[in-house]
N, CA and C of each residue as an Amber inpcrd file, in Angstrom:
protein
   225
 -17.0130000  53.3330000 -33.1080000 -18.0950000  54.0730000 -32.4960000
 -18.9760000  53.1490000 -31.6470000 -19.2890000  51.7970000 -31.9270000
 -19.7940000  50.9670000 -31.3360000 -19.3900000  50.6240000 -29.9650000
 -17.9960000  50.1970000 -30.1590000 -17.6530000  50.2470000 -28.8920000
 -17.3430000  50.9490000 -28.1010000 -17.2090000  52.3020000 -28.2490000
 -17.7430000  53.4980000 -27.2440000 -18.9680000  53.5140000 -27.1460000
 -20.1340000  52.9990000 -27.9920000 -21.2420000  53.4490000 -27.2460000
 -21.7870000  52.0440000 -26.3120000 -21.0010000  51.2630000 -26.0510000
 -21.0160000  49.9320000 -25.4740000 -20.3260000  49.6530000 -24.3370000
 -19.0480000  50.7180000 -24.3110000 -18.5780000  51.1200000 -23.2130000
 -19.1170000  51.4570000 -21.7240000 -19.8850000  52.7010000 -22.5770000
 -20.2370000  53.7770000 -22.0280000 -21.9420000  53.5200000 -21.2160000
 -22.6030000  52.5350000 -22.0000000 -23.5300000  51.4620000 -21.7160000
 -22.9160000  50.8370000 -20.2960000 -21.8280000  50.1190000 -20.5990000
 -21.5200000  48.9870000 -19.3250000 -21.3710000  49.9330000 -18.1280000
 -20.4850000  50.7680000 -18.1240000 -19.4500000  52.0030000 -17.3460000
 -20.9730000  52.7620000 -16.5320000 -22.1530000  53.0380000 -16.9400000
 -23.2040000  53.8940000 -16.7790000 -24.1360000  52.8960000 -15.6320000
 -23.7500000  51.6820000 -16.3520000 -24.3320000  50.7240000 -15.6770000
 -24.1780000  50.0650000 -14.2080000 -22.8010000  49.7650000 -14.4590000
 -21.8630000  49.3040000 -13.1340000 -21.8880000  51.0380000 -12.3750000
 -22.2260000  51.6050000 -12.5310000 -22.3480000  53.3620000 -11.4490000
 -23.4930000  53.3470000 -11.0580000 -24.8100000  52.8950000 -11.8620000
 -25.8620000  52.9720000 -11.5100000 -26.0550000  51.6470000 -10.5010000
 -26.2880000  50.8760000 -10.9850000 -26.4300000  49.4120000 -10.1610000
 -26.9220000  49.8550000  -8.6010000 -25.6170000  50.2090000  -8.0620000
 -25.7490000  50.6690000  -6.5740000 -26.6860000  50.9970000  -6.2710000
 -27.5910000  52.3750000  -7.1440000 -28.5050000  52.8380000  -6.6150000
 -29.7230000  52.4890000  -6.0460000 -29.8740000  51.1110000  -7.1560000
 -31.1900000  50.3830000  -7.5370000 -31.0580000  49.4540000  -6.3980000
 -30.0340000  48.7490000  -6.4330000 -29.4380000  47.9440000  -5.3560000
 -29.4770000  47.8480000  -4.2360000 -29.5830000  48.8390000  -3.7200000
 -30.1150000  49.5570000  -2.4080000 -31.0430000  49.0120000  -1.6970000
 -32.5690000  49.3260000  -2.5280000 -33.3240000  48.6600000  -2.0650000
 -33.8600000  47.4180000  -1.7900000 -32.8720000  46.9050000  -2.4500000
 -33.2240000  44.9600000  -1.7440000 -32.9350000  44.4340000  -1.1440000
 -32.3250000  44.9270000   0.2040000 -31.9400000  44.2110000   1.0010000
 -33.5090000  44.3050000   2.1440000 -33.4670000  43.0050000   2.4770000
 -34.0660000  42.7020000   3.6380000 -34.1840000  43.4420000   4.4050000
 -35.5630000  43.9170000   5.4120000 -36.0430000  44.0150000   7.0580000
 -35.0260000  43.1000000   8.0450000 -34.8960000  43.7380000   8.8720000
 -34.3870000  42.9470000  10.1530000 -35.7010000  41.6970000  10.6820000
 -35.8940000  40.5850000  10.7710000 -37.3280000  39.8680000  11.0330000
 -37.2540000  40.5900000  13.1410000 -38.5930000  40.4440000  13.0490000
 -39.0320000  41.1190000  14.2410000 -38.7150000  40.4460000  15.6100000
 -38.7470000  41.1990000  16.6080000 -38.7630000  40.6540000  17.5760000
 -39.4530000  39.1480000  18.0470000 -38.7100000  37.7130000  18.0550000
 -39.7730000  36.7510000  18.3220000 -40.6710000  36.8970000  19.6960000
 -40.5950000  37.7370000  20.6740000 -40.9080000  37.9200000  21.9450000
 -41.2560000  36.5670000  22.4120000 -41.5240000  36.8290000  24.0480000
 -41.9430000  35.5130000  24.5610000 -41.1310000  34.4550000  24.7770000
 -40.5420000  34.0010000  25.8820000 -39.8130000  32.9750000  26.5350000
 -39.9140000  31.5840000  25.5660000 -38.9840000  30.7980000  25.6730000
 -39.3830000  29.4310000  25.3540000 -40.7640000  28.7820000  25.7430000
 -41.4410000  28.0730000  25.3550000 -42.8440000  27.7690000  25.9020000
 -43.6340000  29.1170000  26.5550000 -43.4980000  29.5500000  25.8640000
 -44.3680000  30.9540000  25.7470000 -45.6950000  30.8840000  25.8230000
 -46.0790000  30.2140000  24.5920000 -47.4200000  29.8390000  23.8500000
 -47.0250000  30.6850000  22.4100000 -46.1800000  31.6040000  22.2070000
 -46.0390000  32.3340000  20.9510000 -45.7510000  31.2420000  19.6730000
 -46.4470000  32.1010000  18.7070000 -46.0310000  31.2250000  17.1350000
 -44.8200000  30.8350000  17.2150000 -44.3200000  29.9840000  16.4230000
 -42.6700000  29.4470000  15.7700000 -42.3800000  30.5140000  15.8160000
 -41.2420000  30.5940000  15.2130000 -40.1270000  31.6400000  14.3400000
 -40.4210000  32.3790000  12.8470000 -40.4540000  31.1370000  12.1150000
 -41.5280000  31.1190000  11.3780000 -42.4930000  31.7510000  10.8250000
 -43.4230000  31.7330000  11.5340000 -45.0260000  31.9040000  11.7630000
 -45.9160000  31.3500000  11.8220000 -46.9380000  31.1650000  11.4970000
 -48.0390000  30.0430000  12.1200000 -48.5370000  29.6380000  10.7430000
 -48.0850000  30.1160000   9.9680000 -48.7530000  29.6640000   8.4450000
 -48.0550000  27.5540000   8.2450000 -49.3620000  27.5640000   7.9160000
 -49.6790000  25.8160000   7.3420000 -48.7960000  25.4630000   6.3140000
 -47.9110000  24.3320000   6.0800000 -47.1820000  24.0300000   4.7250000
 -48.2630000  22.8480000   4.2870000 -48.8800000  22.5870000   5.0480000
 -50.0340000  21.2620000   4.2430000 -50.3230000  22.0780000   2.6880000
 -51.5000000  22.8890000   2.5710000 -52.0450000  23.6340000   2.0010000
 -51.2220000  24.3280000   0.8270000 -50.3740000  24.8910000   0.7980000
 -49.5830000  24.8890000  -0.3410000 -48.9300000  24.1450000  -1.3700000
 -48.4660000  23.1510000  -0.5320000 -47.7790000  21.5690000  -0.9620000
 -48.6700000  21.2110000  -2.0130000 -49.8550000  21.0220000  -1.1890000
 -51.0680000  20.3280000  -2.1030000 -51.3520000  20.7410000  -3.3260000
 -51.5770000  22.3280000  -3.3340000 -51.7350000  22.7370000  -4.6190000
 -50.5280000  22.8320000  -5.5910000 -49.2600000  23.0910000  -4.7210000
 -48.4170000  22.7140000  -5.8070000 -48.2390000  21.3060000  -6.8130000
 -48.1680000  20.2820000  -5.9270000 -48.3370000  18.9510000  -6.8680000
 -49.4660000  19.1250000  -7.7700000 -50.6240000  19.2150000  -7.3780000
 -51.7130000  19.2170000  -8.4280000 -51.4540000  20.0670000  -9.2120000
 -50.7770000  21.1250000  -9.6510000 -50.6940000  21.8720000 -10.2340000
 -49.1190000  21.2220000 -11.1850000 -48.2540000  20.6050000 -10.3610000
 -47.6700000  19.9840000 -11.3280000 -47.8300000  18.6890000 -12.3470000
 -48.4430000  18.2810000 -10.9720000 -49.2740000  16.8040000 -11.6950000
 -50.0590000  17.0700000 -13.3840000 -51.1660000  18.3100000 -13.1350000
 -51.4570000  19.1530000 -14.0040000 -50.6810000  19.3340000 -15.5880000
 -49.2510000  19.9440000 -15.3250000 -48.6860000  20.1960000 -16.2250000
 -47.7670000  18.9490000 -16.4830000 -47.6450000  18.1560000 -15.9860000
 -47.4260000  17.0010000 -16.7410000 -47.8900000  16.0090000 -17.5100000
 -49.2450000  16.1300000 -16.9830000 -50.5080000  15.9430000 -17.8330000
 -50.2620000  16.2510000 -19.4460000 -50.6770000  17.4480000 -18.9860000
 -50.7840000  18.2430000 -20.7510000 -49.8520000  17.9040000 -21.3630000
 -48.2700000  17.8610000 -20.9550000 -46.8640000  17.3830000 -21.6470000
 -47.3400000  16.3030000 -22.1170000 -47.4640000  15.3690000 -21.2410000
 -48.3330000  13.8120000 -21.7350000 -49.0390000  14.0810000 -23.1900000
 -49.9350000  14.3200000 -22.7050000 -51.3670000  14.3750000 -23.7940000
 -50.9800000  15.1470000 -25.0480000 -50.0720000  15.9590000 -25.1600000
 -49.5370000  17.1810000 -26.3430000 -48.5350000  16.5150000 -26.7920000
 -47.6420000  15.1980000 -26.2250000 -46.7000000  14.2620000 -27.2830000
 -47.4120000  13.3890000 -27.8940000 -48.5800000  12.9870000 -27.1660000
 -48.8270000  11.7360000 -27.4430000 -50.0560000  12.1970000 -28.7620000
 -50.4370000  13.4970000 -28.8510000 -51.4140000  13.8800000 -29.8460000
 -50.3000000  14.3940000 -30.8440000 -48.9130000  14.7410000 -30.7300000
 -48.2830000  15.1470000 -31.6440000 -48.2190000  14.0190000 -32.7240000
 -47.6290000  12.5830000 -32.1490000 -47.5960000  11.6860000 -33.4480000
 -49.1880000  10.6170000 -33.6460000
């Protein structure tokens, strides 16, 4: 009985999938308009990678920290 109802689980599953599936595919990205030396943004977009970077390290720096400090208070 189990494995009919385990079957019937997978079988329900692999039919459904598709449906859900559907929706994740990607937008087409937009028109870049504007000639080479245009003046238009990158491809891209105009968003900064400084600014993210930054907070990511500190934020890992961060959690390596605590790893630190939580072995070294363990013994």
């Amino acid at each position: 009985m189990k494995k009919i109802i385990k079957r019937i689980l997978i079988i329900s599953f692999l039919v459904c999938s598709p449906l859900f599936l559907s929706n994740v595919f990607a937008d087409l990205p937009p028109d870049p308009g504007g000639g080479p030396g245009g003046g238009d943004l990158p491809v891209g977009g105009g968003s900064p990678i400084g600014g993210g970077l930054v907070i990511l390290m500190t934020l890992g720096a961060a959690y390596g920290s605590k790893k630190i400090f939580d072995a070294r208070k363990k013994y």
